[in-house]
C-alpha positions in Angstrom: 77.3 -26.4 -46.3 75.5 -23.4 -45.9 77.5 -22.3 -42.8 80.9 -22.9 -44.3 80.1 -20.4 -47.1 78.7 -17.8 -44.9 82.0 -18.3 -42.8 84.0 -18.2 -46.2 82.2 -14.9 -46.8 82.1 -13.4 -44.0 86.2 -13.9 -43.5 86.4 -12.4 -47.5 84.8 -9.6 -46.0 87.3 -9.0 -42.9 90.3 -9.2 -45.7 88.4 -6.5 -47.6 88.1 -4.1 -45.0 91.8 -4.8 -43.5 93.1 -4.1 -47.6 90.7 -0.9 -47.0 92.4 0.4 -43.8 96.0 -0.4 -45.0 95.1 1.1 -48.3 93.7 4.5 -47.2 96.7 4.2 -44.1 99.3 4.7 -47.4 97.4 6.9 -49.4 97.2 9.2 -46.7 100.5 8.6 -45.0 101.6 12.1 -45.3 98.2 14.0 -45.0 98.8 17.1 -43.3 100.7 18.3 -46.1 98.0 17.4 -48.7 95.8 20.0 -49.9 91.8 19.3 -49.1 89.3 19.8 -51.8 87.5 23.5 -51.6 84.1 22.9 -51.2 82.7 21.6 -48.0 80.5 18.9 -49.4 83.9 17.3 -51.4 85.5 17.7 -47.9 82.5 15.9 -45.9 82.5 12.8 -49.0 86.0 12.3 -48.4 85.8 11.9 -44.7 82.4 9.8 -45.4 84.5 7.6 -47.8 87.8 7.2 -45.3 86.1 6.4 -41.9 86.5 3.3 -41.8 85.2 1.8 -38.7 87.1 -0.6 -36.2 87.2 -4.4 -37.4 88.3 -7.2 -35.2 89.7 -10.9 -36.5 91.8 -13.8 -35.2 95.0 -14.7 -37.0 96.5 -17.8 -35.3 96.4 -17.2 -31.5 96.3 -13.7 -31.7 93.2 -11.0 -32.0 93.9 -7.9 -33.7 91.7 -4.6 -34.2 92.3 -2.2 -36.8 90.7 1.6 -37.5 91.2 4.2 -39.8 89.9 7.7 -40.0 90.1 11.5 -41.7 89.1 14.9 -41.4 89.2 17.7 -43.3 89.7 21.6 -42.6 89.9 24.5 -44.8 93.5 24.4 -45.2 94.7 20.4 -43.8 94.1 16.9 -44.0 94.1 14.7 -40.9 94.3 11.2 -40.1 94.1 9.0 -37.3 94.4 5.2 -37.3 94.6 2.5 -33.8 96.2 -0.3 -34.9 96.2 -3.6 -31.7 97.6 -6.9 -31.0 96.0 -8.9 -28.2 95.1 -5.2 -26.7 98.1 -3.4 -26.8 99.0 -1.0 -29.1 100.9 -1.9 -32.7 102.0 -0.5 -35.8 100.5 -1.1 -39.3 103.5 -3.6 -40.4 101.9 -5.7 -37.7 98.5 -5.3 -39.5 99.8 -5.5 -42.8 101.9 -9.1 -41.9 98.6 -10.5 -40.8 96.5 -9.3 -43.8 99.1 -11.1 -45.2 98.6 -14.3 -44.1 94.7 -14.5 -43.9 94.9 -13.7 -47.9 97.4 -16.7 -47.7 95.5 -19.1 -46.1 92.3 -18.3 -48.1 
């Protein structure tokens, strides 16, 4: 009993973080036109707050990886995001049709 909940957990937690990475991947869709904040340390919280590292999960027969991540300069914002299916590289309406259904199925 124990086990299932940890596993029931532990997948909540994967769907978290793949909402996280799809979230901050359309917040920030057009970034390098954004303005950054003007001080350093605002600039250094919000790269602390969007690096978001790689997670990994299963959705059927397939294995998919997902990362997100964003720097800040003096004058830009920039973004950078790997998005894979079964190793090769895929888009984020791949990632966002499997976050899809694993918040279906739970």
């Amino acid at each position: 009993m124990e086990k299932e909940i940890e596993k029931v957990e532990e997948k909540q937690e994967i769907i978290n973080k793949i909402g996280a990475i799809i979230d901050a991947a359309e917040k920030y869709r057009n970034a390098y036109f954004f303005k950054p904040p003007t001080s350093a340390s605002s600039r250094r919280w919000l790269e602390d707050k969007y690096n978001l590292p790689e997670v990994e999960w299963k959705d059927g027969n397939d294995t998919y990886t997902a990362s997100f991540s964003l720097e800040c300069s003096c004058r830009n914002i920039y973004t950078s995001s790997c998005y894979t299916k079964n190793g090769k590289v895929t888009n984020l309406t791949a990632i966002r049709n499997s976050y899809k259904r694993l918040v279906n199925n739970n």
